[in-house]
N, C-alpha and C positions, 0 to 999 in steps of 0.2 A: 504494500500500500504506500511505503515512504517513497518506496523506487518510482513505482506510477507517477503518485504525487511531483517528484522530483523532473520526471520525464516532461508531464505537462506544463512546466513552469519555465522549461527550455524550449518547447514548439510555440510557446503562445509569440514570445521575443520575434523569433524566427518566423512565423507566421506574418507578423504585419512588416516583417522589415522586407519580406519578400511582395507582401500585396505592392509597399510602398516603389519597390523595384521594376514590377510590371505593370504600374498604372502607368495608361496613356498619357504622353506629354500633352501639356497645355497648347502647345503652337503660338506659345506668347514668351516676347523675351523677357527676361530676369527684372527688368524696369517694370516693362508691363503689368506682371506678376507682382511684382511689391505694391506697384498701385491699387492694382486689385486688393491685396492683401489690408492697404493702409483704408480702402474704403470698407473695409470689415471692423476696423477698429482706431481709428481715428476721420470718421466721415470728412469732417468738412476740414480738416490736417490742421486743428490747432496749433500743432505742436510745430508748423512750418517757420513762424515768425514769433514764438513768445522769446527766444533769447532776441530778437533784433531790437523786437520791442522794449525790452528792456534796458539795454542800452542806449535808448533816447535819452539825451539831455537837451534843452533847450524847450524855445517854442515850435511845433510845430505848424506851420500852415498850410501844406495840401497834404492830402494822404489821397492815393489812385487808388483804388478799389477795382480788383478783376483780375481777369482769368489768362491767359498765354499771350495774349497781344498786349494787356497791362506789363505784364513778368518780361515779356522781352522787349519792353521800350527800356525797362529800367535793365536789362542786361546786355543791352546790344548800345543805347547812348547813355549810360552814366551819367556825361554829364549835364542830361538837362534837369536830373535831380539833384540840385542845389541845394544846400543847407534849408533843412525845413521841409524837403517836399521828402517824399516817402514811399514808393513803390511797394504796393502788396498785393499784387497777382500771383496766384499760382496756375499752373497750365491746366486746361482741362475743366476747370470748374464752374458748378452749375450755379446758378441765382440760387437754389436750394443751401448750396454751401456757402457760401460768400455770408447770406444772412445769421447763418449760424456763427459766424466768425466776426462779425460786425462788430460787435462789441468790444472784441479784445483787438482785433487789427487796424481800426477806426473812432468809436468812440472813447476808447480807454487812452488814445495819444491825446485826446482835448486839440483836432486838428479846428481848424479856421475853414478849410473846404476840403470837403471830400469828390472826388470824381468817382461815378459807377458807372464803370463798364461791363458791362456783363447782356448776356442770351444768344453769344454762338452756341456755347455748348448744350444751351436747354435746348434750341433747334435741331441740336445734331443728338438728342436724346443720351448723351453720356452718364449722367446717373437714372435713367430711363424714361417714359415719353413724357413729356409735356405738352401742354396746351399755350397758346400767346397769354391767355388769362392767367394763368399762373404765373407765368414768367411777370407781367406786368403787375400782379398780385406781391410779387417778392420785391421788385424793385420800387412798391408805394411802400411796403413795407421797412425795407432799408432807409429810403425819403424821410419816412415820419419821423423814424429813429434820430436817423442825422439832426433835423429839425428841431426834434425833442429835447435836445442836447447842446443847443444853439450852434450848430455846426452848417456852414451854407454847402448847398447841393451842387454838382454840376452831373446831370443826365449825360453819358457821352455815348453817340450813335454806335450798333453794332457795323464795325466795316462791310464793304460789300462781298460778297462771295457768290461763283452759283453753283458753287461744290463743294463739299468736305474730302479729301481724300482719304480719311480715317471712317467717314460714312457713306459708301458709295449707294448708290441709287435716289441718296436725299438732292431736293432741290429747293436749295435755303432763299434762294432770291426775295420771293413773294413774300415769304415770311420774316426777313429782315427790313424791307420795307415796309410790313405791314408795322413790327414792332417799334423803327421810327418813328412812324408818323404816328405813333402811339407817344411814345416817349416824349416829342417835342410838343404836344398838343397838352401833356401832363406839365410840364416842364413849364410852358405858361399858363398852366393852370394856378399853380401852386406857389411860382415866385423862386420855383431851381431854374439855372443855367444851361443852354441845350448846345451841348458841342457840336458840330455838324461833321464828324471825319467822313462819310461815307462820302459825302457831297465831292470832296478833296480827292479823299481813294478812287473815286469812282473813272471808269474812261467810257460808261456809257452801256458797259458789257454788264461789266466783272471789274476787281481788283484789278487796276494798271498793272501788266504784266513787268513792267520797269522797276516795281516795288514790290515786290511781293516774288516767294520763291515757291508756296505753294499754294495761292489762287487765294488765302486765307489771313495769313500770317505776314505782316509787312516787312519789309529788308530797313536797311539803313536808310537808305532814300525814303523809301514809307515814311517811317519815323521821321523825319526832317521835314517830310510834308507836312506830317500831324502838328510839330510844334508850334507854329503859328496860331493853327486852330487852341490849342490847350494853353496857349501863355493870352487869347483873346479871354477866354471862355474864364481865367481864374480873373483876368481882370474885371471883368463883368461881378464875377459871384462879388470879389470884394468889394465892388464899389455899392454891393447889396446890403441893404443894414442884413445883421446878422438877425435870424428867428431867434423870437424867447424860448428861454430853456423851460421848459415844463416837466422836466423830468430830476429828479435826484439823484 
């Protein structure tokens, strides 16, 4: 009985190290997989910006809020973030995440203006489908927040695109100009700021192939066209008296 006992206590080991050796591979690489992985347990990645944030001294005045064209403006031109302004995009991320994170990557700097960029990825259903109403649901909900906190808004257009290359068969066109002229319509509703990038991006198609390396995502040029748009668009918010804080 002790031998048996002994026996089964050495297949069990063996057993899953073996299941674990002939499961099918995922067909995703090691990045991919950790993403995967980090939306099982850290959803909206907390944990991406609490040391940066930390490290703040000073006042700050813009924080950029959004997702992979946010993260690589401030990774590809440094230095149009100046003392004070603050890039907190992560790639990939939905309006769902962003507002989860609002707090600690936006209102906890006590910025002067925030920009949101956000609803490629809701369009390209990366944390799964959504609807325009949602997506415009999360971004009045970030607004109010921002607001609540006497923090001034700038709404910034999602750029144009008429393809995802990571969502093939989508056809975002229709639905990034529906979400603009959603946003800009909000934007003077409300007394936030309405960036207009896609106006800039646009060459009438799709993203200026001159700026962009994959129909989506802006190049260096991109970015150098945006900035004129984003240094009008903060001067506007400022010259905004700032909303009362109503919140504690």
């Amino acid at each position: 009985m002790v031998m048996k006992s002994l026996l089964m206590s050495m297949l069990i080991p063996l057993s899953a190290a073996a299941i674990a050796q002939t499961r099918p591979p995922t067909g995703q690489t090691p990045r991919e997989d950790a993403a995967e992985e980090r939306l099982r347990t850290d959803f909206a990645w907390l944990g991406r910006y609490q040391e940066a944030n930390a490290r703040i001294t000073g006042p700050v005045r813009v924080v950029f809020m959004g997702d992979s064209i946010t993260q690589g403006w401030f990774d590809m031109m440094p230095g149009f973030f100046t003392p004070g302004r603050h890039g907190r995009g992560i790639s990939g991320q939905t309006t769902p995440q962003m507002l989860l994170r609002f707090r600690q990557d936006v209102i906890d700097l006590h910025p002067q203006v925030v920009q949101i960029m956000a609803g490629t990825n809701d369009i390209a259903g990366n944390t799964g489908p959504m609807t325009l109403e949602q997506t415009e649901a999360n971004l009045m909900s970030m607004t109010e927040l921002a607001r609540a906190h006497g923090i001034r808004v700038i709404l910034a257009s999602i750029p144009p695109a008429d393809r995802f290359p990571w969502r093939p068969g989508i056809e975002p066109a229709a639905r990034i100009a529906a979400l603009n002229a959603w946003m800009k319509d909000y934007a003077a509703r409300t007394g936030a700021t309405y960036a207009d990038y896609w106006n800039v991006l646009h060459d009438g198609q799709a993203l200026r192939a001159a700026w962009t390396s994959d129909g989506v995502h802006p190049n260096r040029a991109g970015y150098a066209a945006m900035a004129p748009v984003a240094e009008a668009a903060i001067r506007i918010a400022m010259a905004t008296p700032a909303p009362r804080a109503s919140a504690r």
